[in-house]
Every structure is written in C-alpha cells, then in structure tokens.
N, C-alpha and C positions, 0 to 999 in steps of 0.2 A: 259642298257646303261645309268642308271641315276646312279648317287652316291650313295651310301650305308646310308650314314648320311642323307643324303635329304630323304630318303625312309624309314628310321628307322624313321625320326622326322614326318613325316604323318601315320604312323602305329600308334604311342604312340599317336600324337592328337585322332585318333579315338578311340585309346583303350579309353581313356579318357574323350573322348566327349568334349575336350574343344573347338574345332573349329577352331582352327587355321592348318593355312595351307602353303605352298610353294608353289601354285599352277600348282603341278604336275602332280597331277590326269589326265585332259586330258591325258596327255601322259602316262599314262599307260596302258597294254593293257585290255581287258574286264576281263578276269578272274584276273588280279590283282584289277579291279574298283570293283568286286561283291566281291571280299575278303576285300577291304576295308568297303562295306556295311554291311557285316559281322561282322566286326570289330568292327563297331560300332555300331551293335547293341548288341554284345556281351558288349561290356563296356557300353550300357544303362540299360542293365536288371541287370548288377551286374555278375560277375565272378560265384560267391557261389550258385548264381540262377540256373543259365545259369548248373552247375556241377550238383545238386543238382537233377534234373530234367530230366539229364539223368541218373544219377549214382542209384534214388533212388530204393530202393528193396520192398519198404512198397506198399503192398499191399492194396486196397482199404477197407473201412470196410463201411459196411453194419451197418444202424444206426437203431435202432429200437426205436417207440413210446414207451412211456410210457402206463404202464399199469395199477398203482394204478387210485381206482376211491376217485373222489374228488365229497364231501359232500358240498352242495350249501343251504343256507338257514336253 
C-alpha cells in the first residue's frame, strides 16, 4: 500500500548507509523491517565482501613453521 518511490528511496538509503529516511518503516511489515536490516548491513560490509564470502572456492591452507635453524652468537 505504500508507493513504489517512497519504498525504492528507503531501500537505496540502506543500501547506502546514508541515513536518510521518509519515515516509513514503522509502516512496513516485519519481514520488510529485517529486509531493511539486511540491507544495510549488506551496504556496510561492502557488496564485493558480502559476494566474496559466499562465492569463495579457496580453500583454507594450512601454514607451516619454519624450519631452517638460526645461528645466534
């Protein structure tokens, strides 16, 4: 029941994080309010993050000491 422009200009604040608002969030319902949290916390960690982290294939490596010995004195 709310306008499209009014709903698209609160989606882009949050992507954004800029904070501005129309305030019409009360009036949304809960899973549009935790999609807006979503929102933004997807545009605080960054898009490439956020992709990066699910997308990635790399598996972990296993870091080994060093083994040469080191001559003191």
């Amino acid at each position: 029941g709310l306008p499209v422009q009014e709903v698209l200009f609160e989606s882009t604040s949050a992507i954004a994080t800029v904070g501005l608002t129309l305030g019409i969030t009360p009036q949304l319902s809960i899973v549009s309010q935790i999609l807006m949290c979503l929102l933004m916390i997807f545009g605080r960690a960054g898009s490439i993050t956020i992709l990066l982290a699910f997308t990635s294939t790399h598996s972990t490596l296993t870091s080994k000491l060093p083994t040469e010995k080191i001559r003191i004195g």
